[in-house]
C-alpha positions, 0 to 999 in steps of 0.5 A, spaced: 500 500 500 503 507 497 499 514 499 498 519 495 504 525 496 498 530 494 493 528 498 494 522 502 490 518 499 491 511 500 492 505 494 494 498 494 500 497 489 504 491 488 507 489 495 513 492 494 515 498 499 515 504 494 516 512 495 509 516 495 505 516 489 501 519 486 494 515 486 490 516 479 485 520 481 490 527 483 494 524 477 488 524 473 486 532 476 493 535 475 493 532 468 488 535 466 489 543 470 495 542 465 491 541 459 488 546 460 494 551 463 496 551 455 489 555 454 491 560 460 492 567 458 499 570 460 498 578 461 504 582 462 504 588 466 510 593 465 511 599 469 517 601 472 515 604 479 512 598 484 506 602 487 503 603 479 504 596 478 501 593 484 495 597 483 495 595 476 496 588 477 490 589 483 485 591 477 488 587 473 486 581 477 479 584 479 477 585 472 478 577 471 472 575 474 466 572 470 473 571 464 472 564 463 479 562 462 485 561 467 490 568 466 496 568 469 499 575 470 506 576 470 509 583 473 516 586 470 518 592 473 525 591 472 528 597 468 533 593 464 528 588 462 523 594 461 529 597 456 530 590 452 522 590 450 523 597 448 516 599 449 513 605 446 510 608 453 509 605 460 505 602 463 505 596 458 499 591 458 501 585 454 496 579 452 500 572 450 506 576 446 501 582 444 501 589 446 494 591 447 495 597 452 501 602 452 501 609 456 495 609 460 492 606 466 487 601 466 481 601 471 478 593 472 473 595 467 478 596 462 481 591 463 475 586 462 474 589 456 480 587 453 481 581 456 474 579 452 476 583 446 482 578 446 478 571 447 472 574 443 479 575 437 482 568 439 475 564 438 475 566 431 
């Protein structure tokens, strides 16, 4: 018998003394969040100045609720990077590798709206 190392869940294996295992069941779970992890939206936020950001990113946040989809929000401040990217203006909002927003900040109910302009461009 062997435990699931995630969620303790205990199966019978082979007899044999075996480190933790995951059972078919989180197997089957985490399989699947990572099918659907690769139809996530990646939205970047680009500000050099911390507080800007994690206002942005805040909104950014509260604007997902009722997206259908999973979305990753990623903060880059560092100016190095920042300079790398050469952007038109900051603060920069960037969906899956496509700038959508450059040189304003967006409220929650901005970025909703550009999070289902961008699925509703995705879907056709």
């Amino acid at each position: 018998m062997y435990f699931c190392s995630i969620c303790l869940f205990f199966e019978h294996g082979n007899g044999q003394k075996a480190p933790p295992k995951l059972c078919r069941k989180t197997f089957t779970q985490l399989r699947s969040a990572l099918e659907r992890r690769s139809t996530a939206i990646k939205v970047t936020i680009i500000e050099p100045d911390k507080k800007k950001i994690r206002a942005l990113a805040t909104d950014a946040a509260r604007g997902t609720a009722g997206v259908p989809k999973i979305i990753v929000l990623e903060e880059v401040s560092d100016e190095k990077k920042i300079e790398k990217m050469d952007l038109p203006a900051t603060p920069a909002i960037v969906i899956n590798g496509e700038l959508k927003s450059s040189g304003k900040i967006l409220n929650k109910e901005e970025f909703r709206k550009l999070f289902l302009d961008y699925l509703q461009a995705a879907s056709q």
